[in-house]
C-alpha positions as a Markdown table, in Angstrom:
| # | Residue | x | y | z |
|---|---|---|---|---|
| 1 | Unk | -114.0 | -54.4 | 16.7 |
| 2 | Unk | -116.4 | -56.6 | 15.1 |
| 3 | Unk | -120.0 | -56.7 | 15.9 |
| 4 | Unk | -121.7 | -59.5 | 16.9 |
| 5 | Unk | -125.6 | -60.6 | 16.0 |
| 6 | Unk | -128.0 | -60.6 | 19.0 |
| 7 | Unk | -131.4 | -62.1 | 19.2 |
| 8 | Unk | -133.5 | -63.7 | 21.7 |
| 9 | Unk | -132.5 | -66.3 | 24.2 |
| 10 | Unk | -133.1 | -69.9 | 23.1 |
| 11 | Unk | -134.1 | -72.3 | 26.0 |
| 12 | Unk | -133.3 | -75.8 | 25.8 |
| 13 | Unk | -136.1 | -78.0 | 25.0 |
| 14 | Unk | -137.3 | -80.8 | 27.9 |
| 15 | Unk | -136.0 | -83.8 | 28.0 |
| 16 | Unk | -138.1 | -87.0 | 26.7 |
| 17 | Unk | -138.0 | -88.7 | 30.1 |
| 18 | Unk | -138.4 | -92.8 | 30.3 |
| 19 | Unk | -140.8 | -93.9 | 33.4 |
| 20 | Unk | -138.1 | -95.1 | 35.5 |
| 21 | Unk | -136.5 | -91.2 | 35.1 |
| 22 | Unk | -139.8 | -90.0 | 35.5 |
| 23 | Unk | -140.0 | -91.7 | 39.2 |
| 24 | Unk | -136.8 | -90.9 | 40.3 |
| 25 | Unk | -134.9 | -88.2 | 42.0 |
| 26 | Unk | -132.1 | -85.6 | 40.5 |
| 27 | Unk | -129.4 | -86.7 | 42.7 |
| 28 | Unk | -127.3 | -83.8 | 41.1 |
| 29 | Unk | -129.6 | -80.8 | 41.8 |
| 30 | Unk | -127.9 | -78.0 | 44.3 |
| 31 | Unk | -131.1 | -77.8 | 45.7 |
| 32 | Unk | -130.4 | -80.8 | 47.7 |
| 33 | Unk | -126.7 | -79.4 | 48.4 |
| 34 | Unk | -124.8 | -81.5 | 45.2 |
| 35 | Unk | -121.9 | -79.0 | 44.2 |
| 36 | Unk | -118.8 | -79.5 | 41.5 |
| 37 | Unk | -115.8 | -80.0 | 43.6 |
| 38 | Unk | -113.7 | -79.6 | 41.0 |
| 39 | Unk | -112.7 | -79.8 | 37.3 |
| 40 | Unk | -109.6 | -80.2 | 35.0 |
| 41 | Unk | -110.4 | -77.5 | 32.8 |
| 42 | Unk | -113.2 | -74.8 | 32.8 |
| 43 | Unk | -111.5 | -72.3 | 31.2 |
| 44 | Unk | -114.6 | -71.0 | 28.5 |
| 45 | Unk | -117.8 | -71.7 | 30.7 |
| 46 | Unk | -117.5 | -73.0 | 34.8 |
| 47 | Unk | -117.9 | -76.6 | 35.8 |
| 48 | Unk | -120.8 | -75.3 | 38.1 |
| 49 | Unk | -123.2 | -74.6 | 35.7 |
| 50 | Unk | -123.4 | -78.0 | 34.4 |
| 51 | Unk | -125.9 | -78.7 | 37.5 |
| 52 | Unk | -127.8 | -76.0 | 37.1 |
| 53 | Unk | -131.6 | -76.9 | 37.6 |
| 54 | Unk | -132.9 | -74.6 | 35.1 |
| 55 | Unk | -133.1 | -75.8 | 31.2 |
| 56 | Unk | -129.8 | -74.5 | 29.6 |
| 57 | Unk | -130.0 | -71.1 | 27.7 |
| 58 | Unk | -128.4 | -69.4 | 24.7 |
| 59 | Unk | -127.8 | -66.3 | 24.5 |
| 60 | Unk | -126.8 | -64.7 | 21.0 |
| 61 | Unk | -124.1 | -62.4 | 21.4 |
| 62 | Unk | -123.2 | -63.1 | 25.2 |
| 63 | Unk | -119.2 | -62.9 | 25.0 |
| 64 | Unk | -117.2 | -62.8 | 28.5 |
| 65 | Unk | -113.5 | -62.4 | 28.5 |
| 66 | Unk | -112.7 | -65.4 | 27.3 |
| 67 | Unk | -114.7 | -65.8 | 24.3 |
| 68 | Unk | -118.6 | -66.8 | 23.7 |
| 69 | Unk | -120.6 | -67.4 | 27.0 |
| 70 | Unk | -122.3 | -70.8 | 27.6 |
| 71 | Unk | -124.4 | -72.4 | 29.7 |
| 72 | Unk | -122.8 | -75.2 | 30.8 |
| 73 | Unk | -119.1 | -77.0 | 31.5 |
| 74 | Unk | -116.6 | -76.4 | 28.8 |
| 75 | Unk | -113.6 | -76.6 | 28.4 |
| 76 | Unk | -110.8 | -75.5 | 26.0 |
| 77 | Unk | -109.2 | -77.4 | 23.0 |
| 78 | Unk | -107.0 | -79.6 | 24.3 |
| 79 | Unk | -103.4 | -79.7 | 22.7 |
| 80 | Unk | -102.1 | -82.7 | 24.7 |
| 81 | Unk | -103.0 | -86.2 | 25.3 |
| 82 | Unk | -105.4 | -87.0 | 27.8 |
| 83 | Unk | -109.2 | -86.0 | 28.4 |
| 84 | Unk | -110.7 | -83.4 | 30.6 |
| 85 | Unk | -112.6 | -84.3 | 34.1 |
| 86 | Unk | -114.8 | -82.9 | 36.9 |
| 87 | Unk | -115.7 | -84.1 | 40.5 |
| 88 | Unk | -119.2 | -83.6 | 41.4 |
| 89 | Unk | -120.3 | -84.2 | 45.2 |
| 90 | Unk | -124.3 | -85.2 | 45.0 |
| 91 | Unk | -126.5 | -83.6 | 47.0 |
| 92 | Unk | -127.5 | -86.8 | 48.8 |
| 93 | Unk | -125.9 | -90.6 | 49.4 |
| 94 | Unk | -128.0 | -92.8 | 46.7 |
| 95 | Unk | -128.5 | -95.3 | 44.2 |
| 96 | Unk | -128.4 | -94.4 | 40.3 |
| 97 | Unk | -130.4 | -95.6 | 37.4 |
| 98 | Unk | -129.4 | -93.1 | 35.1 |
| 99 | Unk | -128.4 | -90.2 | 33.7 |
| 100 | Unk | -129.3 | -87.5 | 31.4 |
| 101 | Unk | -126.2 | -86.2 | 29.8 |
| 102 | Unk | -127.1 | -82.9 | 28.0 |
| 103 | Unk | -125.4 | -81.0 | 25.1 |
| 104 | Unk | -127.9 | -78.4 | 24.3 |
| 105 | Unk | -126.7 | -75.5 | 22.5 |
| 106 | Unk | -123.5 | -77.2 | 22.3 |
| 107 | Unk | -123.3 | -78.0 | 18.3 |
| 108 | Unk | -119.1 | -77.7 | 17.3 |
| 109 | Unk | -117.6 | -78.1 | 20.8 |
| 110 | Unk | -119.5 | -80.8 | 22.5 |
| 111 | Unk | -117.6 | -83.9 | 23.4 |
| 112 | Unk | -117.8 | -87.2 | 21.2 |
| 113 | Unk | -117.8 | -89.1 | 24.0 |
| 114 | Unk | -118.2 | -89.1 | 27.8 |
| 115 | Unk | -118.5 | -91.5 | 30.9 |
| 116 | Unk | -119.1 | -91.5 | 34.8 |
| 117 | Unk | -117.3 | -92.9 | 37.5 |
| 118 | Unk | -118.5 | -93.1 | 41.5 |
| 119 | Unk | -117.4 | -93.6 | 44.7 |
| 120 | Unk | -118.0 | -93.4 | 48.4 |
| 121 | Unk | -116.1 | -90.9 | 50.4 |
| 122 | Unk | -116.5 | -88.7 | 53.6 |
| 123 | Unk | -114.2 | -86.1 | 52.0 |
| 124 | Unk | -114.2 | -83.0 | 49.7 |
| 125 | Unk | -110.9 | -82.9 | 49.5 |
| 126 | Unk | -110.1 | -83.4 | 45.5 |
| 127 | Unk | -106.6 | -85.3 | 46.2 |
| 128 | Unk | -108.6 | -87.2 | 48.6 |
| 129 | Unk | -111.4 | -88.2 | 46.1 |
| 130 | Unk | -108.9 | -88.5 | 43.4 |
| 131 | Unk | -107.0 | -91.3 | 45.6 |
| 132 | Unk | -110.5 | -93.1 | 45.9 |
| 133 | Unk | -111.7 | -96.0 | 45.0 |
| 134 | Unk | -113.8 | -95.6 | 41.5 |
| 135 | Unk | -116.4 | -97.6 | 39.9 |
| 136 | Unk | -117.4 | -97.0 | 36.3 |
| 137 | Unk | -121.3 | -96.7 | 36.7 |
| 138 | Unk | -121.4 | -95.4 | 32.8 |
| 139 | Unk | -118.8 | -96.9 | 30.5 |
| 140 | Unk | -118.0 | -94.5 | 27.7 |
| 141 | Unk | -120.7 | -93.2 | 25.5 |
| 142 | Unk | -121.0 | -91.5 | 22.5 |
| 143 | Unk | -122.4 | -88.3 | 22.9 |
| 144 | Unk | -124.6 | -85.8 | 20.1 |
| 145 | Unk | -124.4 | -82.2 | 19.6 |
| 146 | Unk | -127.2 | -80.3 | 21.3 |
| 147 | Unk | -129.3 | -83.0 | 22.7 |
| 148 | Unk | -130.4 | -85.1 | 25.2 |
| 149 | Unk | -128.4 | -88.3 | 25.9 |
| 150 | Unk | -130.9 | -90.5 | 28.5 |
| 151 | Unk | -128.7 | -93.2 | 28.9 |
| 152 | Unk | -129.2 | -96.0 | 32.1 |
| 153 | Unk | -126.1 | -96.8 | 34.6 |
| 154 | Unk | -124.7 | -100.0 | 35.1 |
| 155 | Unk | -124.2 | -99.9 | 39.0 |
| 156 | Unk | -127.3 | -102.0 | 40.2 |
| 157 | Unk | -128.5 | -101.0 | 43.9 |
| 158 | Unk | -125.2 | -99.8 | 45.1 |
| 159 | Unk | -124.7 | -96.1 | 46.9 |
| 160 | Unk | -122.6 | -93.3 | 45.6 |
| 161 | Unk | -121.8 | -90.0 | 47.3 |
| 162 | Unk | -119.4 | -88.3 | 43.9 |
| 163 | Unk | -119.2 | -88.9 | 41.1 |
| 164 | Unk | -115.8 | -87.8 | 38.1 |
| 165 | Unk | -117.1 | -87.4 | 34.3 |
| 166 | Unk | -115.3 | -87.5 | 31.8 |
| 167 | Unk | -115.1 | -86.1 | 28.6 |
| 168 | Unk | -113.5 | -87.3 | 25.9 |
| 169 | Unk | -111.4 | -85.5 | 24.9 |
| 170 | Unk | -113.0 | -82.2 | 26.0 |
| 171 | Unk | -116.1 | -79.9 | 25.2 |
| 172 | Unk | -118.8 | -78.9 | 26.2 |
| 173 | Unk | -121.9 | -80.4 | 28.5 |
| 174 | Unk | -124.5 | -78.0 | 29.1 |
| 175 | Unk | -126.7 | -79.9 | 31.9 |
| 176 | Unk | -125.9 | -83.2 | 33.7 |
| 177 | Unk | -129.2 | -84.6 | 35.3 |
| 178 | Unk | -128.2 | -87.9 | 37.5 |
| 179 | Unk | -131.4 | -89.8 | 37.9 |
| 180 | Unk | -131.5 | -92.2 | 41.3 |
| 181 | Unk | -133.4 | -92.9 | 45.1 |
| 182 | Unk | -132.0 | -91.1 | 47.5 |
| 183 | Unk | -130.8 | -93.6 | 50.2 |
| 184 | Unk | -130.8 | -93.3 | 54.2 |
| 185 | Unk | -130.3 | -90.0 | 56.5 |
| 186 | Unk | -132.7 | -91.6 | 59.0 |
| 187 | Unk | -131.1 | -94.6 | 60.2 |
| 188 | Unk | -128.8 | -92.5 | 62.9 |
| 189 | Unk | -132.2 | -90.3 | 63.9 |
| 190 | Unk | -132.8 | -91.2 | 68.0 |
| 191 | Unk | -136.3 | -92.2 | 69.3 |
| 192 | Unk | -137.2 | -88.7 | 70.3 |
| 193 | Unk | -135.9 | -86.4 | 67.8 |
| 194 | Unk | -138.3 | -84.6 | 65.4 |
| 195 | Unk | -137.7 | -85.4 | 61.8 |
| 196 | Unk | -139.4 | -84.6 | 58.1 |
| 197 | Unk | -140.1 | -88.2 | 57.5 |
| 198 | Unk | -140.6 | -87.3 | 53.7 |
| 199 | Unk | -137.8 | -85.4 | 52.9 |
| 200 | Unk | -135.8 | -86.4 | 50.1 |
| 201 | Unk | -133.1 | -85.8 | 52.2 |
| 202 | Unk | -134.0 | -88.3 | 54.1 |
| 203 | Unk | -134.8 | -90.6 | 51.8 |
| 204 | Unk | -138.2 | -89.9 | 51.1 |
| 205 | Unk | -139.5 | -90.5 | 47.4 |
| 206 | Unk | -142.8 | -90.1 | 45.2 |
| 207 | Unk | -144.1 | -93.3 | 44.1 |
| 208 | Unk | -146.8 | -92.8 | 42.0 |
| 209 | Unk | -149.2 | -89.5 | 40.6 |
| 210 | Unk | -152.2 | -89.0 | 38.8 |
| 211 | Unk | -151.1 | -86.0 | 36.9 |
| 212 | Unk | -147.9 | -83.2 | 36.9 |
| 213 | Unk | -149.3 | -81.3 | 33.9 |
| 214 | Unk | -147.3 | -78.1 | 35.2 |
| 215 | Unk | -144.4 | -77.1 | 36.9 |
| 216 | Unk | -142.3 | -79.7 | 38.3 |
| 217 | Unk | -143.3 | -83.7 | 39.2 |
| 218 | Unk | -144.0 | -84.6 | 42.5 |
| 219 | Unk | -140.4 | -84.7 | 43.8 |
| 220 | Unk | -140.4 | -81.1 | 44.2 |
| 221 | Unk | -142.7 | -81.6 | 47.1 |
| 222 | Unk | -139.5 | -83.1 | 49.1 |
| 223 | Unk | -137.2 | -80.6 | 48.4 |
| 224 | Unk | -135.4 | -78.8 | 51.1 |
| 225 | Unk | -136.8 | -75.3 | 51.8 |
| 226 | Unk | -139.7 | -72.9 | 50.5 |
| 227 | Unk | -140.3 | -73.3 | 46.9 |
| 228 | Unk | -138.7 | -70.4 | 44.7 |
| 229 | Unk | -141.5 | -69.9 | 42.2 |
| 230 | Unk | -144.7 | -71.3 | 40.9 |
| 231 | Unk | -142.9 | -73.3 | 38.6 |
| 232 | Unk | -140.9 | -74.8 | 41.9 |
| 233 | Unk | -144.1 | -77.2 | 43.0 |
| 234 | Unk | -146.9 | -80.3 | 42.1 |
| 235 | Unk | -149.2 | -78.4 | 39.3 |
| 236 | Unk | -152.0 | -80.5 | 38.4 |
| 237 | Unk | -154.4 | -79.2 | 35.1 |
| 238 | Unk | -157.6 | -78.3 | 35.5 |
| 239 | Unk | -159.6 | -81.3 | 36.4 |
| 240 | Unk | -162.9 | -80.9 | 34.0 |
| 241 | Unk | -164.4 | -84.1 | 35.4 |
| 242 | Unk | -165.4 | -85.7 | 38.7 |
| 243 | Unk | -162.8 | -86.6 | 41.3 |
| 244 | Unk | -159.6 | -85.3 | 42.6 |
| 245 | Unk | -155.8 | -85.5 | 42.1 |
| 246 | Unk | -153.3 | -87.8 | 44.2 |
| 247 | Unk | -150.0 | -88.7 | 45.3 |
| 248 | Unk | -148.5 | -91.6 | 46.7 |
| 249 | Unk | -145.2 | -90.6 | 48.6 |
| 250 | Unk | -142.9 | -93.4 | 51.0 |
| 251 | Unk | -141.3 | -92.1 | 53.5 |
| 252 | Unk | -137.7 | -92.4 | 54.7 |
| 253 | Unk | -138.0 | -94.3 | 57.0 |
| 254 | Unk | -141.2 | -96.3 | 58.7 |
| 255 | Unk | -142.3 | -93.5 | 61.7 |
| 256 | Unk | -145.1 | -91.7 | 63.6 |
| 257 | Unk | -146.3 | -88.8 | 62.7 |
| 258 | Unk | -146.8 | -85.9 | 64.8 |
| 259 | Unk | -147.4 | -82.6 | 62.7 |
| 260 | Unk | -147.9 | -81.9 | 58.8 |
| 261 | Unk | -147.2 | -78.7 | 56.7 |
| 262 | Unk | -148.8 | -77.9 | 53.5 |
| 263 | Unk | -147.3 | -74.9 | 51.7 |
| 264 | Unk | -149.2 | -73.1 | 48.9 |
| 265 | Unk | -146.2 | -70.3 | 48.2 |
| 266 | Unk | -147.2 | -68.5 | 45.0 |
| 267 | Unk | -149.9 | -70.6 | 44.2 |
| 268 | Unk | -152.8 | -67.7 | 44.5 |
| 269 | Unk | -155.3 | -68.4 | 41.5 |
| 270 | Unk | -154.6 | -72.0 | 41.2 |
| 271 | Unk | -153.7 | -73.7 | 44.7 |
| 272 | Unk | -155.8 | -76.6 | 45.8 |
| 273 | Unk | -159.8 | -75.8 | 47.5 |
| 274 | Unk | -158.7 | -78.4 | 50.1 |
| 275 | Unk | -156.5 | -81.2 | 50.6 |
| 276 | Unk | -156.0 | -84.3 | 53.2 |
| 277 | Unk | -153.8 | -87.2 | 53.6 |
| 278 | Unk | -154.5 | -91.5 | 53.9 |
| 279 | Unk | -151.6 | -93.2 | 55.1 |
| 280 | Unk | -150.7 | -96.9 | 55.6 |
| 281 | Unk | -147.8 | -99.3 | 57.4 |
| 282 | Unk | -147.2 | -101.2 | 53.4 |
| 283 | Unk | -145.1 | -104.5 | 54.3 |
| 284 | Unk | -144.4 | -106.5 | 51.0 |
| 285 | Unk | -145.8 | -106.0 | 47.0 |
| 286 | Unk | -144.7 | -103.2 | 45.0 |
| 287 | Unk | -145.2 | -99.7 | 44.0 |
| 288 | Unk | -148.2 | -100.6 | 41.7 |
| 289 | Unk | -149.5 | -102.5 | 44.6 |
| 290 | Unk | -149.2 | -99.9 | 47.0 |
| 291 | Unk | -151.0 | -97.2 | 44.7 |
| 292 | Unk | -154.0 | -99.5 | 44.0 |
| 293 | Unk | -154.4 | -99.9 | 47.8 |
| 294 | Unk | -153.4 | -96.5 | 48.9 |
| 295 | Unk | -157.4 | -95.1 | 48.2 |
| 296 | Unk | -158.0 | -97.4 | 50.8 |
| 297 | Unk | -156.0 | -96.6 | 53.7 |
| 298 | Unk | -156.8 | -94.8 | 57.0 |
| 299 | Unk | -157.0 | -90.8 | 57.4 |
| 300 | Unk | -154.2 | -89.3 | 58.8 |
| 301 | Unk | -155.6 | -85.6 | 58.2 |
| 302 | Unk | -158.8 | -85.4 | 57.2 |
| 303 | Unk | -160.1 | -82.6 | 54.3 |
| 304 | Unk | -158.9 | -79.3 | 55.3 |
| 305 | Unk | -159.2 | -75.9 | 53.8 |
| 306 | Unk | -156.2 | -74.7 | 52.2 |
| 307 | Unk | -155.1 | -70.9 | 51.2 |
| 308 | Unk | -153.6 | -69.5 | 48.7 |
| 309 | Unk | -149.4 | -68.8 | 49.1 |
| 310 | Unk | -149.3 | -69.6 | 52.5 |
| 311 | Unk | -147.9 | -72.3 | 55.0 |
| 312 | Unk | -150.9 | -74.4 | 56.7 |
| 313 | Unk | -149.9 | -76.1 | 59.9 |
| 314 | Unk | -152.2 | -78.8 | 61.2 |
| 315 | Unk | -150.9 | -80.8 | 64.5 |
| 316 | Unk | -154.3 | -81.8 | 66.5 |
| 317 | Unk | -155.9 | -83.1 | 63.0 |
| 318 | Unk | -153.4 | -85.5 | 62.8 |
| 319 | Unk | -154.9 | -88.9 | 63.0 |
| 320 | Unk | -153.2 | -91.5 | 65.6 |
| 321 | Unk | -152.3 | -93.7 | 63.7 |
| 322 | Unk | -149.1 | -95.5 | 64.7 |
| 323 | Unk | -146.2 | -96.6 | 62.4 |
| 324 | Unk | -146.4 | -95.6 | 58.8 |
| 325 | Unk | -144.5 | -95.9 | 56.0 |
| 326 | Unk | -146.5 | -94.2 | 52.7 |
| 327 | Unk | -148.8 | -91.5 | 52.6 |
| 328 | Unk | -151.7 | -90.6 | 49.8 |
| 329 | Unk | -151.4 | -87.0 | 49.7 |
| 330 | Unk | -155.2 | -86.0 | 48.0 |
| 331 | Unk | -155.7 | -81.9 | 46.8 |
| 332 | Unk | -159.3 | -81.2 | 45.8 |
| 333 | Unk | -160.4 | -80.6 | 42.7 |
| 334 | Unk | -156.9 | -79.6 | 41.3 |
| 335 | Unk | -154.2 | -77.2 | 41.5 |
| 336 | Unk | -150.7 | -76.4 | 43.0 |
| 337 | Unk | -148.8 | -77.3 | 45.8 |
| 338 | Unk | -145.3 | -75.8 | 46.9 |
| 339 | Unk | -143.9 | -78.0 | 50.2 |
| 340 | Unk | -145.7 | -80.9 | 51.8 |
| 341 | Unk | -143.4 | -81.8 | 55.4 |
| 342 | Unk | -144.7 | -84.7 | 57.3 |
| 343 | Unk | -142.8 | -84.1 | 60.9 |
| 344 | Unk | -142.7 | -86.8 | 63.1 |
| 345 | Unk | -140.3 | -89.8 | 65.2 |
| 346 | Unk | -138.8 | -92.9 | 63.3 |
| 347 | Unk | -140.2 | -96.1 | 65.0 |
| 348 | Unk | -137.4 | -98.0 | 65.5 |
């Protein structure tokens, strides 16, 4: 049997993101429950690793039963006309700006070209979504071996809940990264019922930060659940002048606030001294407007201590302060945080 070279495992370098990535939300992730339905072919690596949230790996001398393992959707040579497809469900209904269609690692087997269809559906069902009605929201692009492909969509402010790739005719995509706003999940909420009014499942969204040095950007703050690692937060640097670091988030929908949650998990020698939060009811300008006023607005929680790796609850520090609809989330100096949950009632 031949012997086969191993070294070190090669992680994909970060993508070069554009602003308008930058300030948008990975409608893709699994964190936020996207999941590949289905795919044509998957026979060398399977269709769910393509939205795996982690960079893609190599791994010299990784082999599985049917040849060399990778880190990513591939599929086999195809012999036959045709291309190969998959079905991807994202995680939450939403508009798209873009995508990043990633080929790292894959250098002879990625596909020459690829594009993206959407659609609206209820179902999971694959013959069901196959019968849908499709709208090509990337036309057909050439594609690179192992790189990032940042390429913008072409469907304007309408909402998608799937999407079907294709590759032409077949390969290899390591990551696919679909860039958008998250749209809705509050407009069915009643008057009385409790909801995170920040949650990017509800169609909460960061507008605007002074820094993300580390781990994540600001969107990981509105993911669903505890964070995972340190890396699975808002990381600021170490602030070596004057002042304090900032967030502006808007929330899902325009509500009252009742109770907020600041999580610190696994942030021990660099979470935040203290933190508090200004918030404002914004009718009208835009996000740049809204961030110049937003040191400015009223205190919803005033400075609080905060902890290391741990989940601060505050409820009678809550300001009264009616209808909202953004927040300026301040940490002082600097530092990490994990979860920020903003519970309260949509004003209807």
């Amino acid at each position: 049997m031949a012997s086969h070279a191993s070294g070190p495992t090669v992680i994909a370098p970060a993508a070069d993101l554009p602003d308008w990535a930058l300030r948008s939300v990975d409608l893709a992730n699994p964190r936020l429950g996207a999941k590949a339905l289905a795919a044509s072919d998957d026979f060398f690596a399977e269709v769910s690793r393509m939205l795996n949230p982690e960079p893609a790996q190599f791994v010299p001398g990784k082999f599985d039963t049917n040849g060399k393992w990778m880190d990513g959707w591939e599929s086999r040579r195809k012999r036959v006309a045709g291309h190969d497809w998959a079905l991807v469900k994202l995680g939450v209904k939403g508009s798209i700006r873009g995508f990043d269609v990633d080929t790292s690692h894959f250098v002879g087997n990625y596909p020459p070209a690829v594009s993206i269809e959407a659609c609206v559906s209820d179902s999971d069902d694959v013959a069901a979504l196959q019968a849908a009605q499709w709208t090509e929201v990337l036309p057909a692009t050439a594609l690179g071996p192992s790189s990032h492909h940042i390429v913008e969509a072409v469907s304007g402010d309408a909402v998608w809940t799937h999407l079907r790739v294709n590759m032409y005719p077949d390969g290899g995509i390591a990551r696919l990264r679909v860039y958008g706003q998250p749209v809705g999940g509050l407009e069915n909420a009643c008057a009385s019922q409790l909801v995170d009014l920040i949650a990017l499942e509800n169609g909460g969204r960061p507008v605007a930060w002074n820094d993300a040095s580390f781990g994540s950007t600001v969107t990981a703050l509105l993911l669903p659940g505890r964070g995972v690692n340190m890396g699975d937060g808002w990381e600021t640097r170490r602030r070596r002048e004057p002042g304090n670091d900032w967030c502006v988030i808007e929330l899902g929908a325009p509500g009252v606030v009742e109770k907020i949650e600041v999580d610190t998990a696994f942030f021990k020698g660099n979470y935040p001294d203290r933190c508090s939060i200004q918030a404002a009811c914004v009718t009208g300008g835009t996000d740049r407007s809204a961030t110049t006023q937003s040191m400015f607005w009223a205190t919803l929680l005033p400075e609080q201590k905060l902890q290391m790796d741990a989940v601060h609850t505050f409820e009678e520090q809550v300001a009264q302060l009616g209808k909202i609809t953004h927040i300026r989330f301040n940490i002082f100096p600097d530092g990490g945080v994990s979860r920020l949950r903003l519970w309260g009632k949509v004003a209807k």
